[in-house]
C-alpha beads as a LAMMPS data file, in Angstrom:
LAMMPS data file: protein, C-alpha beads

110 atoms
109 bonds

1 atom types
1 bond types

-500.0 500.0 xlo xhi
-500.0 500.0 ylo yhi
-500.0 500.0 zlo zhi

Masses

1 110.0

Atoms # bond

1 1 1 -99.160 -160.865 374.328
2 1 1 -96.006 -162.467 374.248
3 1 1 -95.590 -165.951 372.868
4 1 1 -92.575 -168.918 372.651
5 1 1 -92.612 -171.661 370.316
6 1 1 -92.034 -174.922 371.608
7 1 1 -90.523 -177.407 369.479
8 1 1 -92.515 -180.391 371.027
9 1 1 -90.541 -182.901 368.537
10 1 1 -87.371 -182.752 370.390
11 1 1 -89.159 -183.621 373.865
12 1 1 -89.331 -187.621 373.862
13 1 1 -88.491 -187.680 377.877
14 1 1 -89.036 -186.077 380.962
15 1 1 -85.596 -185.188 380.831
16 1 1 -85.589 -183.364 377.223
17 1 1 -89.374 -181.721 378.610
18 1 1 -87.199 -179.378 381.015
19 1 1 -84.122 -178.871 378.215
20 1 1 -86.881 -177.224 375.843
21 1 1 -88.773 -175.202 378.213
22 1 1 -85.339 -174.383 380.117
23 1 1 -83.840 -173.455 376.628
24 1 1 -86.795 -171.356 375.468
25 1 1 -87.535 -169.527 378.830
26 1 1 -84.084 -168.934 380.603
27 1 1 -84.925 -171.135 383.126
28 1 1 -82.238 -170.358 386.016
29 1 1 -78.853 -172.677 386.400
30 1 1 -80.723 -173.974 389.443
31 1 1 -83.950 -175.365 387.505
32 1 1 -84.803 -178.316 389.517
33 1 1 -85.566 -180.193 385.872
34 1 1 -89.214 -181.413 387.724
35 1 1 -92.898 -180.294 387.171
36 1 1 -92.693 -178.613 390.932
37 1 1 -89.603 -176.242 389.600
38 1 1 -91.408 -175.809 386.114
39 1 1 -94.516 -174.645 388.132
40 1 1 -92.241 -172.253 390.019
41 1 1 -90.636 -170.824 387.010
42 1 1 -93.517 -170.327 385.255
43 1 1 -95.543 -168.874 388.251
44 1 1 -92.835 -165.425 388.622
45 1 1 -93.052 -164.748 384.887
46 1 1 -94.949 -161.100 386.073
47 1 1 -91.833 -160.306 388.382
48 1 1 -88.809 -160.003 386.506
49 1 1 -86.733 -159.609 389.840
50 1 1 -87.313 -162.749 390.826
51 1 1 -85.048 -164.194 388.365
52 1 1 -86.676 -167.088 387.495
53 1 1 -86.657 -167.020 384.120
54 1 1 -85.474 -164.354 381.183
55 1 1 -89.065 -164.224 379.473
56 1 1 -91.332 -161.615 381.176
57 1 1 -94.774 -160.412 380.659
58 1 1 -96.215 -157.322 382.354
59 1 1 -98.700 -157.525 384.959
60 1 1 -101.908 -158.934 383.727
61 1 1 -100.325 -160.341 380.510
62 1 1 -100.155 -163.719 379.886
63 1 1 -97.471 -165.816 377.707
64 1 1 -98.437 -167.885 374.726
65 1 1 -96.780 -171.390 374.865
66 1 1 -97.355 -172.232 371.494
67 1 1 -96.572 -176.009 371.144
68 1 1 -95.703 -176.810 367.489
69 1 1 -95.719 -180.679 366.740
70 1 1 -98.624 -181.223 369.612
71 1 1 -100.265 -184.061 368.085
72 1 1 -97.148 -186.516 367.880
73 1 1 -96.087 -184.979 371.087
74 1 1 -99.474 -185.918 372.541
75 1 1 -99.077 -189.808 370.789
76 1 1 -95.242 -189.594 371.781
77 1 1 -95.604 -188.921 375.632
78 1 1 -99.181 -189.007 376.536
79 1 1 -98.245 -188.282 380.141
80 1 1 -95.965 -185.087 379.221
81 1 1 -98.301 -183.739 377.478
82 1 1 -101.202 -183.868 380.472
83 1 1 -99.021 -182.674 382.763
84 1 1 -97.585 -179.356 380.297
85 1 1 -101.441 -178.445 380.834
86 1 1 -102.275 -179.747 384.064
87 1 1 -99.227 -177.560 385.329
88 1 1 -100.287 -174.792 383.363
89 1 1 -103.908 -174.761 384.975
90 1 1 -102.243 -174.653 388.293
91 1 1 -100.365 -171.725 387.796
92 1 1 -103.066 -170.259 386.313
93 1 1 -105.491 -171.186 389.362
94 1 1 -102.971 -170.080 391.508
95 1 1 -102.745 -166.282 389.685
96 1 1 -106.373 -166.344 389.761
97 1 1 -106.846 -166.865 393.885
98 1 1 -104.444 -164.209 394.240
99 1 1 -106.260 -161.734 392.242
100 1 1 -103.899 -162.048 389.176
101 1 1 -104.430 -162.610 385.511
102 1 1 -103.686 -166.021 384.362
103 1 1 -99.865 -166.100 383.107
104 1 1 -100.070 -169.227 380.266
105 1 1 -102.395 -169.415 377.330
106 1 1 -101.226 -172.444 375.585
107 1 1 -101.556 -172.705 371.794
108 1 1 -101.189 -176.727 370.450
109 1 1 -100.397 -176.946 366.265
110 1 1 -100.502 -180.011 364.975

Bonds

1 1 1 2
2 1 2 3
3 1 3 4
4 1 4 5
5 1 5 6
6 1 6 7
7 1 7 8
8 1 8 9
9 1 9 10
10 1 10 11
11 1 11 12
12 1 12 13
13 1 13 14
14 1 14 15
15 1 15 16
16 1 16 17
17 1 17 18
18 1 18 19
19 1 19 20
20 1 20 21
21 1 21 22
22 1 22 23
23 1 23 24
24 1 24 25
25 1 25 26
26 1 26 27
27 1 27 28
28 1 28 29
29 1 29 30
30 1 30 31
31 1 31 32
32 1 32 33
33 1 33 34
34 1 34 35
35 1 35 36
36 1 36 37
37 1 37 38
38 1 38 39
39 1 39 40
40 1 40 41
41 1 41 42
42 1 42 43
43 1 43 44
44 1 44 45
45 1 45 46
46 1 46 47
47 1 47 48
48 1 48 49
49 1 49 50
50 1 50 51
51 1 51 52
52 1 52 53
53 1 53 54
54 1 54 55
55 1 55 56
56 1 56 57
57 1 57 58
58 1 58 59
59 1 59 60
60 1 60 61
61 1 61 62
62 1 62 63
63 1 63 64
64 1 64 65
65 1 65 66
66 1 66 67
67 1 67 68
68 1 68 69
69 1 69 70
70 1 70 71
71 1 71 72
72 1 72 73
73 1 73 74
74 1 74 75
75 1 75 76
76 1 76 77
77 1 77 78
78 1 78 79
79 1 79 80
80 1 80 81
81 1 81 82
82 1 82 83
83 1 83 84
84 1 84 85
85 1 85 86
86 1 86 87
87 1 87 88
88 1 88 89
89 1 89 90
90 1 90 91
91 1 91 92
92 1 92 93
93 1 93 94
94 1 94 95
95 1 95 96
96 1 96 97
97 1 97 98
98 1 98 99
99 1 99 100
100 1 100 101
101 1 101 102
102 1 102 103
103 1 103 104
104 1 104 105
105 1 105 106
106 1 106 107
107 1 107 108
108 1 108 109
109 1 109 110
């Protein structure tokens, strides 16, 4: 399995949220910097021609997130933090209805 750290200390805004993950996943110069664009980025990480990113997994691999500094992340920006994993879910669902493994398995450390 693959896996990116996520320094969760330098996210105090919705704004820094989409430098970190765009920084740590070559998100594409057209990242929308929303949860919608996140959602799309993360949902193509199986199809490496769709250019949405420059982290890949194979088909029916998922990507560890592992979020280092969770728990003052989760005190920090309460809201961030529920939508990282609501977001995640939904790509996740989404895999899943098409018959796909899951593509995130998120890993919080305190």
């Amino acid at each position: 399995m693959n896996s990116i750290r996520i320094n969760s200390n330098l996210i105090v805004d919705d704004e820094t949220f989409h430098s970190v993950f765009s920084d740590a996943c070559g998100f594409p110069d057209f990242y929308g910097r929303n949860m919608n664009a996140w959602i799309d980025c993360m949902g193509y990480l199986d199809e490496p021609s769709a250019q949405m990113s420059s982290v890949h997994v194979t088909a029916g691999e998922s990507l560890a997130l592992v979020i280092d500094g969770a728990s003052s992340f989760k005190t920090r920006c309460p809201a961030l933090y529920d939508e990282l994993l609501e977001c995640a879910a939904f790509v996740n669902e989404r895999c899943e209805e098409a018959g796909r493994a899951p593509l995130i398995a998120i890993t919080m450390h305190a």
